[in-house]
C-alpha positions as CSV (number, residue, x, y, z in Angstrom):
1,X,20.2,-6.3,2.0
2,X,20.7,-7.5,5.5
3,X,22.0,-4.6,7.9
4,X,23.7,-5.2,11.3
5,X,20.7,-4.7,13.4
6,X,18.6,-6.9,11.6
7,X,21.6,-9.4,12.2
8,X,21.3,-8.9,15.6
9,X,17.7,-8.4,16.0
10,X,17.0,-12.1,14.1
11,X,20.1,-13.2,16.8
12,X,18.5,-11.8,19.4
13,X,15.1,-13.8,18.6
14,X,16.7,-17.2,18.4
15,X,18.4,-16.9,21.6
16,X,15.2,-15.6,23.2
17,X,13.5,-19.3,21.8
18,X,11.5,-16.4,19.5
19,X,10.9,-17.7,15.2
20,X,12.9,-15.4,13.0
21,X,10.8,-17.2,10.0
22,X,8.8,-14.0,8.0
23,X,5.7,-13.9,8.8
24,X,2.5,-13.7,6.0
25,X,2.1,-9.7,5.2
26,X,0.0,-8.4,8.2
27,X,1.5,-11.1,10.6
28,X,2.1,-10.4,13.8
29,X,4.9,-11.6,16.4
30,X,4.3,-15.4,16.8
31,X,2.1,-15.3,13.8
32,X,2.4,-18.4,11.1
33,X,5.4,-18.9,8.9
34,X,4.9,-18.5,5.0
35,X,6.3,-21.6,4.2
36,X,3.7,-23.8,5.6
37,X,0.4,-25.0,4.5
38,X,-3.3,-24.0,5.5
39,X,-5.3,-26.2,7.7
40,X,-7.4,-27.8,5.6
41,X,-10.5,-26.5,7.2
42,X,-9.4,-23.2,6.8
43,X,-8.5,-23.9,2.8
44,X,-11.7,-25.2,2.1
45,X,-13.8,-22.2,3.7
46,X,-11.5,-19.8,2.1
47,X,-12.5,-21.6,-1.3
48,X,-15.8,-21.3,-1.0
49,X,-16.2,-18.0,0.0
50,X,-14.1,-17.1,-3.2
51,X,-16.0,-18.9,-5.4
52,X,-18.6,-16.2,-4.6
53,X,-16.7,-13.3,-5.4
54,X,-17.3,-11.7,-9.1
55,X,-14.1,-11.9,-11.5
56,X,-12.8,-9.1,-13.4
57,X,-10.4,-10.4,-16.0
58,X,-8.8,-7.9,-18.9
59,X,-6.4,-8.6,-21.7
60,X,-2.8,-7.8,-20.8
61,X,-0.8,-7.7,-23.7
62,X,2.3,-8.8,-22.3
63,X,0.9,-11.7,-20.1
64,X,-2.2,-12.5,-22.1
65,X,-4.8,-12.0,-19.4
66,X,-4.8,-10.0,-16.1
67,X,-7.6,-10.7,-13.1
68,X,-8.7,-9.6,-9.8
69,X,-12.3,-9.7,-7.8
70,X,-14.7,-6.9,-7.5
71,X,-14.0,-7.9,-3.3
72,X,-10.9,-7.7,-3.1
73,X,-9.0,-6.2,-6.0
74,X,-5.6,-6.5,-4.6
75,X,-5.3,-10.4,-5.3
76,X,-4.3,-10.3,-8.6
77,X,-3.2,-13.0,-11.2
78,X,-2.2,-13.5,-14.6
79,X,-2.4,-16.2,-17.2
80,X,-1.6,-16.9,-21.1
81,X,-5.4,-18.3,-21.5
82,X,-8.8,-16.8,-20.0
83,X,-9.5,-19.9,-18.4
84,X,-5.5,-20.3,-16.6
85,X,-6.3,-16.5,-15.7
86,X,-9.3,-16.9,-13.9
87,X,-8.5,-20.1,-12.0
88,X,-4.8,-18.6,-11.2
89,X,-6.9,-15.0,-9.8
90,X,-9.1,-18.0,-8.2
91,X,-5.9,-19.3,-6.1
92,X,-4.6,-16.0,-5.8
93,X,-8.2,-14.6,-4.2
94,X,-8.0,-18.4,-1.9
95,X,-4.8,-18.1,-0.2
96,X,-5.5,-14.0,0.6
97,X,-9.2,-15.0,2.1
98,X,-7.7,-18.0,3.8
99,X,-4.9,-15.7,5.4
100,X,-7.6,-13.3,6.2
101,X,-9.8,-16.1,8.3
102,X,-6.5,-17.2,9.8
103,X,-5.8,-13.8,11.4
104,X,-9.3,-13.5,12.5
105,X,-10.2,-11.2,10.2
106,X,-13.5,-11.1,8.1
107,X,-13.6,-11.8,4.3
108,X,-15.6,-9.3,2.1
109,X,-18.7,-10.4,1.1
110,X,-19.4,-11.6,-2.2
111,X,-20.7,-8.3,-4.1
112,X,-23.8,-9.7,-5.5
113,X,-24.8,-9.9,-1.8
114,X,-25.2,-6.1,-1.8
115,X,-24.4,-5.4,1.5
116,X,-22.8,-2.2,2.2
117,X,-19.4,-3.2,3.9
118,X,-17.0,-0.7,2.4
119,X,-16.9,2.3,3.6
120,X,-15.2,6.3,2.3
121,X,-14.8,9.3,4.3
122,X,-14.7,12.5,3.0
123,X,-14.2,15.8,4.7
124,X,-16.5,18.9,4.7
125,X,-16.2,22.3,5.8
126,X,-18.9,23.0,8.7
127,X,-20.9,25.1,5.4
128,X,-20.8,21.8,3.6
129,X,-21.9,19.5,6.1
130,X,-24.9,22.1,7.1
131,X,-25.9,22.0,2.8
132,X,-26.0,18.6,2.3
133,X,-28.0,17.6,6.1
134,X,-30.3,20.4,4.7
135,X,-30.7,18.9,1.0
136,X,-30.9,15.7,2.2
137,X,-33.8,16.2,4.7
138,X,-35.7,18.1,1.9
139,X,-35.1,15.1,-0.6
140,X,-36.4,12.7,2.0
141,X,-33.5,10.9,2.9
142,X,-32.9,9.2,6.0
143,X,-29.2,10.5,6.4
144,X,-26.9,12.5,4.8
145,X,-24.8,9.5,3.8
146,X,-27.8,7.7,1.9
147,X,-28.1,11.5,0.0
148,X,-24.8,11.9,-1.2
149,X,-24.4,8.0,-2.2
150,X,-27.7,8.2,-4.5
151,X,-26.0,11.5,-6.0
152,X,-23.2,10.3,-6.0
153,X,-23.9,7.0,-8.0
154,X,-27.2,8.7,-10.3
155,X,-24.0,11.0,-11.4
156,X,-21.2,8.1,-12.0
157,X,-23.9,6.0,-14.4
């Protein structure tokens, strides 16, 4: 649904000389059109540094087979076969890492590397904090963060 101010907004832009082609999700003003391709350079990178990433591929029963990456869950895919599933959540994981390197952003990297790149926050009341720097110095730990991601993952496993 189109509303007037969009109208005139868009208008507005192609009098100004300014593209009122959609932008790629994230895009900002004078960003890349959809409707175009990638620079082969940028393509090629992208595909190899999603090669790398680690599939996880379930069985959907109303598409047949459902994938992501362990990297970047939110490229998904779907296909009738294992095999047209994983090289459809390959594509899929492709474009979003090529788009990524486009708006100079950095890819994830590839989980097996193990580097810690992701990151949660959590909030504490000042009693909290004060427990856990205290039970983290008497375990050894170098920080309160390496504590409570060792408990944290000895309880999930």
């Amino acid at each position: 649904m189109t509303t007037k101010s969009t109208k005139r907004s868009a208008a507005s832009r192609k009098a100004k000389g300014v593209s009122t082609r959609r932008t790629r999700p994230g895009g900002r003003a004078g960003g890349k059109a959809i409707d175009r391709p990638f620079a082969a350079a940028t393509l090629a990178r992208a595909a190899e540094i999603a090669s790398q990433y680690q599939l996880v591929i379930a069985r959907e029963e109303n598409v047949g087979f459902l994938g992501r990456t362990v990297e970047m869950p939110y490229a998904m895919a779907d296909g009738p076969t294992l095999e047209a599933c994983a090289a459809a959540t390959l594509e899929a994981t492709t474009v979003a890492v090529a788009t990524m390197i486009e708006q100079g952003e950095r890819p994830p990297s590839p989980a097996r590397e193990g580097k810690r790149d992701a990151q949660v926050n959590i909030r504490l009341t000042a009693e909290e904090k004060l427990t856990l720097e205290e039970s983290s110095r008497a375990a050894g730990f170098r920080s309160v963060s390496d504590f409570i991601r060792a408990a944290a993952l000895d309880r999930s496993r």
